[in-house]
Chimera marker file (.cmm) of the C-alpha trace (Angstrom):
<marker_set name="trace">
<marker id="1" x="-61.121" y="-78.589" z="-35.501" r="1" g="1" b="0" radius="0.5"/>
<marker id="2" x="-61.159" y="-76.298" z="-32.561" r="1" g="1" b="0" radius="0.5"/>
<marker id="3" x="-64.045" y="-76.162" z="-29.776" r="1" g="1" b="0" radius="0.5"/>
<marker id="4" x="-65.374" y="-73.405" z="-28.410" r="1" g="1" b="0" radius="0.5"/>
<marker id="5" x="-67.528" y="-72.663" z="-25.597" r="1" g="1" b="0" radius="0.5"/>
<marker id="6" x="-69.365" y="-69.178" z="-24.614" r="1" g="1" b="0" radius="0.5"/>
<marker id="7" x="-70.799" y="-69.808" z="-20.894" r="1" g="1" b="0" radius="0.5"/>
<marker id="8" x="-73.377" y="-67.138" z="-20.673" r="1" g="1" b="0" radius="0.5"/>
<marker id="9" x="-77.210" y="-66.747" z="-20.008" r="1" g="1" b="0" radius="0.5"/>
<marker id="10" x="-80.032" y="-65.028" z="-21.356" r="1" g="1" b="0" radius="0.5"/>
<marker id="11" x="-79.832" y="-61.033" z="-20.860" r="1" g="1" b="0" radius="0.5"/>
<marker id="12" x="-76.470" y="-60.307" z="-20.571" r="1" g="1" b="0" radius="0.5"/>
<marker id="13" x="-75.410" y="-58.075" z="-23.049" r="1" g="1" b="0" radius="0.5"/>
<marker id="14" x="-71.656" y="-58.873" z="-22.029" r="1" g="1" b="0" radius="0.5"/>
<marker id="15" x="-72.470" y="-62.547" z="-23.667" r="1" g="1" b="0" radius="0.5"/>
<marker id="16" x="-74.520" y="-61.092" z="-26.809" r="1" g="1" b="0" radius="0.5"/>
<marker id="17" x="-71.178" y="-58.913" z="-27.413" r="1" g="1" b="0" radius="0.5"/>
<marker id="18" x="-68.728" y="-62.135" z="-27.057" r="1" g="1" b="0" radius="0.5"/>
<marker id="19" x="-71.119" y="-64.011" z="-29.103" r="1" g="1" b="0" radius="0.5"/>
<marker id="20" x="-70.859" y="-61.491" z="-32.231" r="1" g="1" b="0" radius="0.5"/>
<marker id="21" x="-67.121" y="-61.503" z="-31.526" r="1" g="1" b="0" radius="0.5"/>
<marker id="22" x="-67.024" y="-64.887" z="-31.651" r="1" g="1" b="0" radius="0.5"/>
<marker id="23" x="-69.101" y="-65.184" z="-35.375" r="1" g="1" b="0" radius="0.5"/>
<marker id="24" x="-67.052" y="-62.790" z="-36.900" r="1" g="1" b="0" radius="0.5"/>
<marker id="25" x="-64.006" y="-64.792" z="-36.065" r="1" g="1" b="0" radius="0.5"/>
<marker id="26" x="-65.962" y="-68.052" z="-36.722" r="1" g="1" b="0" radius="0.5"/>
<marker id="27" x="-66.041" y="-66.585" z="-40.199" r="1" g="1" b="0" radius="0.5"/>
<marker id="28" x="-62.742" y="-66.061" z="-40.535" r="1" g="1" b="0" radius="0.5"/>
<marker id="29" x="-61.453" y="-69.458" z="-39.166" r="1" g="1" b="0" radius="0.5"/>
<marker id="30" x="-63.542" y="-72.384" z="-38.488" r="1" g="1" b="0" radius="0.5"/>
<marker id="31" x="-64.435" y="-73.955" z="-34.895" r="1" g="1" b="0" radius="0.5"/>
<marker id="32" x="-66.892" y="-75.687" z="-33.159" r="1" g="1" b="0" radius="0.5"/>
<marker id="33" x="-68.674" y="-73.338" z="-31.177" r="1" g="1" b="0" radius="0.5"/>
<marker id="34" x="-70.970" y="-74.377" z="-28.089" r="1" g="1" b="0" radius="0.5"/>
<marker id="35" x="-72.866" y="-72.577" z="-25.680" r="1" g="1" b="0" radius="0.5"/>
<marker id="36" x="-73.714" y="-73.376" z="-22.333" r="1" g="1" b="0" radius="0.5"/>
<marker id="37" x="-76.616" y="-71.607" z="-20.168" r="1" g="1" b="0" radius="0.5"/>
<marker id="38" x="-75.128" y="-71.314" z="-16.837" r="1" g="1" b="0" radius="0.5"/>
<marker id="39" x="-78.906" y="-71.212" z="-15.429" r="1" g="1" b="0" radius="0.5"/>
<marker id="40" x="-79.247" y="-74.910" z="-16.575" r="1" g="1" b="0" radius="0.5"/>
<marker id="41" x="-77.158" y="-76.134" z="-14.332" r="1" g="1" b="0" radius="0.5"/>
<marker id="42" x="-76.315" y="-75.480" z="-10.232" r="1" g="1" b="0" radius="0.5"/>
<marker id="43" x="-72.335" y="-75.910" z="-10.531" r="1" g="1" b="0" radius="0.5"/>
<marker id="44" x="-71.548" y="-73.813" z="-13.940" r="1" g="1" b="0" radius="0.5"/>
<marker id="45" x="-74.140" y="-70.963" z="-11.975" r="1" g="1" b="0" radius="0.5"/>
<marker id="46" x="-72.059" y="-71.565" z="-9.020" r="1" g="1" b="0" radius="0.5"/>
<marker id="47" x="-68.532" y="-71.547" z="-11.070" r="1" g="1" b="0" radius="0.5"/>
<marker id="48" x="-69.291" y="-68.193" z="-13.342" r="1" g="1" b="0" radius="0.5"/>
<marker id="49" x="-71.837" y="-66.508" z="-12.333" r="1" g="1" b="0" radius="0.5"/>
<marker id="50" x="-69.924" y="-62.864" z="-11.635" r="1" g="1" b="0" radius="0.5"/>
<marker id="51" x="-67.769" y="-63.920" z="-14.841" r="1" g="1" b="0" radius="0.5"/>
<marker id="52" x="-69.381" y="-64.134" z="-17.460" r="1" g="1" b="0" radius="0.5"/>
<marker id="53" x="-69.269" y="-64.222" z="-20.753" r="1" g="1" b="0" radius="0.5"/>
<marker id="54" x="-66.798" y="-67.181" z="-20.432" r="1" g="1" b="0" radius="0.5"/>
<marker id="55" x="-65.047" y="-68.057" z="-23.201" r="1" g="1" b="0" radius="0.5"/>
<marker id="56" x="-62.781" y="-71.685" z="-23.027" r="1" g="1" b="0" radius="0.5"/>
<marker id="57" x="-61.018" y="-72.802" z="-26.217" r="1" g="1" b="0" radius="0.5"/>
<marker id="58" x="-60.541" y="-76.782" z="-26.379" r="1" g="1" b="0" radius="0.5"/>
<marker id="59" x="-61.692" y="-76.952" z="-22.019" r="1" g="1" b="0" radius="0.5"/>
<marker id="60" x="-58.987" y="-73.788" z="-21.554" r="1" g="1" b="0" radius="0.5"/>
<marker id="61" x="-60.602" y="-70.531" z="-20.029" r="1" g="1" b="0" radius="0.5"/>
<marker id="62" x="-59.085" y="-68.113" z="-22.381" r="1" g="1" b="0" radius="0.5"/>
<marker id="63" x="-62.008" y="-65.183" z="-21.743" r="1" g="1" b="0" radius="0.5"/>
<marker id="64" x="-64.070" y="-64.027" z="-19.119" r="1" g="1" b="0" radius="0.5"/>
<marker id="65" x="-65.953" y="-60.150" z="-19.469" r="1" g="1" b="0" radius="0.5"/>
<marker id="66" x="-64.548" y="-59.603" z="-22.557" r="1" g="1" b="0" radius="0.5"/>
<marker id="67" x="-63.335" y="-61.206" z="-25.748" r="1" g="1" b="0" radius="0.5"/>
<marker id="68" x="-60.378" y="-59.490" z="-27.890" r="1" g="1" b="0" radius="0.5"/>
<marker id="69" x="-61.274" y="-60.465" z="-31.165" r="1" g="1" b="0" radius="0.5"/>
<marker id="70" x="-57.771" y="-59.992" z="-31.933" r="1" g="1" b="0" radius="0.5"/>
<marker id="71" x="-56.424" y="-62.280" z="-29.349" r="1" g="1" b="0" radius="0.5"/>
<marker id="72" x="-59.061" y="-64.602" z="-29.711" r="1" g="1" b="0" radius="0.5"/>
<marker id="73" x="-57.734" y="-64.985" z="-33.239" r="1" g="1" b="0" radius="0.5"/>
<marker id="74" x="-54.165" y="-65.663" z="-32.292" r="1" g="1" b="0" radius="0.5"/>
<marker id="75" x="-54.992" y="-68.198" z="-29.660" r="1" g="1" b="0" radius="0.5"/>
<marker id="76" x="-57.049" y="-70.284" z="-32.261" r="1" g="1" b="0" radius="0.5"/>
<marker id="77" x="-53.517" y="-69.725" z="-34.589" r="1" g="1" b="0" radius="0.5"/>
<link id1="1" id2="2" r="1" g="1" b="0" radius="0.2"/>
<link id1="2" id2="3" r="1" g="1" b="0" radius="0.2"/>
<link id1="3" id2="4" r="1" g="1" b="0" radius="0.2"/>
<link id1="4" id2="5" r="1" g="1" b="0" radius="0.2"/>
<link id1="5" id2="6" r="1" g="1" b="0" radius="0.2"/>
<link id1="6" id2="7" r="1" g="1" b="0" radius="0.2"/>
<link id1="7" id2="8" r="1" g="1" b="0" radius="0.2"/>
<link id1="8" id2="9" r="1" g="1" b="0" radius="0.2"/>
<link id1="9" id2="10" r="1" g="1" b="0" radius="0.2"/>
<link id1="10" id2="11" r="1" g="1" b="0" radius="0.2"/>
<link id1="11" id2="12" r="1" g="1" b="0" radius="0.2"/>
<link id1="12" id2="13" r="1" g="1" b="0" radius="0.2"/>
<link id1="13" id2="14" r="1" g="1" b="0" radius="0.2"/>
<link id1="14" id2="15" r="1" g="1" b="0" radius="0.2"/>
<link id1="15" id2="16" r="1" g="1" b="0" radius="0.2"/>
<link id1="16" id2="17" r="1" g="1" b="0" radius="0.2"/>
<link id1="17" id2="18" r="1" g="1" b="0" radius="0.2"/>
<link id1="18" id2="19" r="1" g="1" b="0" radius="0.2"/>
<link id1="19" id2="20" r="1" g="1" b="0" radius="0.2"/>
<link id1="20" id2="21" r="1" g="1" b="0" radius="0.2"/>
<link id1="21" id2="22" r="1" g="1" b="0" radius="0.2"/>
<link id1="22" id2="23" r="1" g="1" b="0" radius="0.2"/>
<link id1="23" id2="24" r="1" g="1" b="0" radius="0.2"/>
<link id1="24" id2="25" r="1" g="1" b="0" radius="0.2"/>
<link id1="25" id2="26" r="1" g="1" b="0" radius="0.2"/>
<link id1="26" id2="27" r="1" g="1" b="0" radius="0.2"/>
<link id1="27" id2="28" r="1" g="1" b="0" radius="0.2"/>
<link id1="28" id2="29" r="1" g="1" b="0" radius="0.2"/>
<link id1="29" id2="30" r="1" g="1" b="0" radius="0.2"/>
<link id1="30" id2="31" r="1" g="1" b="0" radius="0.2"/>
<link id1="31" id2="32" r="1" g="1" b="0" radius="0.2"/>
<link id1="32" id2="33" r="1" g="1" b="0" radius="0.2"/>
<link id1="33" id2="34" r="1" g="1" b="0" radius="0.2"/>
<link id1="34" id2="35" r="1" g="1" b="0" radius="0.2"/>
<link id1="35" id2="36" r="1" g="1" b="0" radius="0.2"/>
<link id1="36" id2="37" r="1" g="1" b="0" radius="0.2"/>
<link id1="37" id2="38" r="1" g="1" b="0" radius="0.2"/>
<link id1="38" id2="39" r="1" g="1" b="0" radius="0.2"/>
<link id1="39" id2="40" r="1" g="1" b="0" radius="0.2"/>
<link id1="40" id2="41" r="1" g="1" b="0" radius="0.2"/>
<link id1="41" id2="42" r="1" g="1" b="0" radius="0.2"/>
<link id1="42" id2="43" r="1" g="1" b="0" radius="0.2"/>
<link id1="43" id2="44" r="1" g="1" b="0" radius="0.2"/>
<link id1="44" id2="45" r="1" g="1" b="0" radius="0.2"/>
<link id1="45" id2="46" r="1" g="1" b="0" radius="0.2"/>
<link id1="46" id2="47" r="1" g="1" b="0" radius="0.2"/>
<link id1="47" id2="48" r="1" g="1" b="0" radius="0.2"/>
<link id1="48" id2="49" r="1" g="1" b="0" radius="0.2"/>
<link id1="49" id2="50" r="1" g="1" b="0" radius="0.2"/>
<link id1="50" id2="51" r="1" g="1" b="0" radius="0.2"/>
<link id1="51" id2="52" r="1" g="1" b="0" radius="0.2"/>
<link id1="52" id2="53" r="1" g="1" b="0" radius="0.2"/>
<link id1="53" id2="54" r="1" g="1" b="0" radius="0.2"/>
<link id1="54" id2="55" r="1" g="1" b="0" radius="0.2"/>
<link id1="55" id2="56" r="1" g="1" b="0" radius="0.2"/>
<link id1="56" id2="57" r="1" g="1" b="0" radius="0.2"/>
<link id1="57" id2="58" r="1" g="1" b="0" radius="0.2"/>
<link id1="58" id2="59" r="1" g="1" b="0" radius="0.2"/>
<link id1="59" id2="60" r="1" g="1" b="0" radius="0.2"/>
<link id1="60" id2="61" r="1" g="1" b="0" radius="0.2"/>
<link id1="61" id2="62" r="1" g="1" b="0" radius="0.2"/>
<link id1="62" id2="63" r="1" g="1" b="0" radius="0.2"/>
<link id1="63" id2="64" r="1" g="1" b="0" radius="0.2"/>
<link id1="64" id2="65" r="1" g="1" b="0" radius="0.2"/>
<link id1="65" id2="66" r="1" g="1" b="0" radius="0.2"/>
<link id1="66" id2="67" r="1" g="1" b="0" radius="0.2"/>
<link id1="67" id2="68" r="1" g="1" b="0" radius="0.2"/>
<link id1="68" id2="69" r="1" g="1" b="0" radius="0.2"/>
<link id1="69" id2="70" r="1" g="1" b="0" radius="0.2"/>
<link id1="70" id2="71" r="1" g="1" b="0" radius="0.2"/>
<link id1="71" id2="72" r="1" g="1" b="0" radius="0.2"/>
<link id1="72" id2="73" r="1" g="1" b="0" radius="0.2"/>
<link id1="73" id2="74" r="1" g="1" b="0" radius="0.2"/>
<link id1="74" id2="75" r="1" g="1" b="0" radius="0.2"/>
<link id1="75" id2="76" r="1" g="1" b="0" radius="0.2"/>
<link id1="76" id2="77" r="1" g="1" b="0" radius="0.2"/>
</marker_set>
């Protein structure tokens, strides 16, 4: 199964918009899906901090700002 991981933080409606994105196409096909706080922790604050929401499939940066839904479904195949 797939892993995926939103970096984001509390407040950012960027994030709450990839997170729906990232249910309805959860829905559709099964992953893992993790989120990571960049506020608990120095060196993801310090890595995307003006980039966020982040969006990696399996460690790959795929998103940052914005997730296509549609091309967030062909990258998961």
């Amino acid at each position: 199964m797939r892993t995926v991981v939103l970096y984001g933080r509390d407040g950012c409606c960027l994030c709450d918009d990839a997170r729906e994105i990232l249910a309805r196409v959860r829905a559709r096909h099964p992953f893992l899906l993790q989120e990571r706080d960049i506020d608990e922790d120095d060196a993801l604050l310090l890595s995307y901090l003006e980039r966020i929401p982040v969006v990696t499939i399996d460690g790959v940066e795929e998103f940052e700002l914005f997730v296509d839904e549609f091309e967030l479904e062909q990258r998961l195949g």
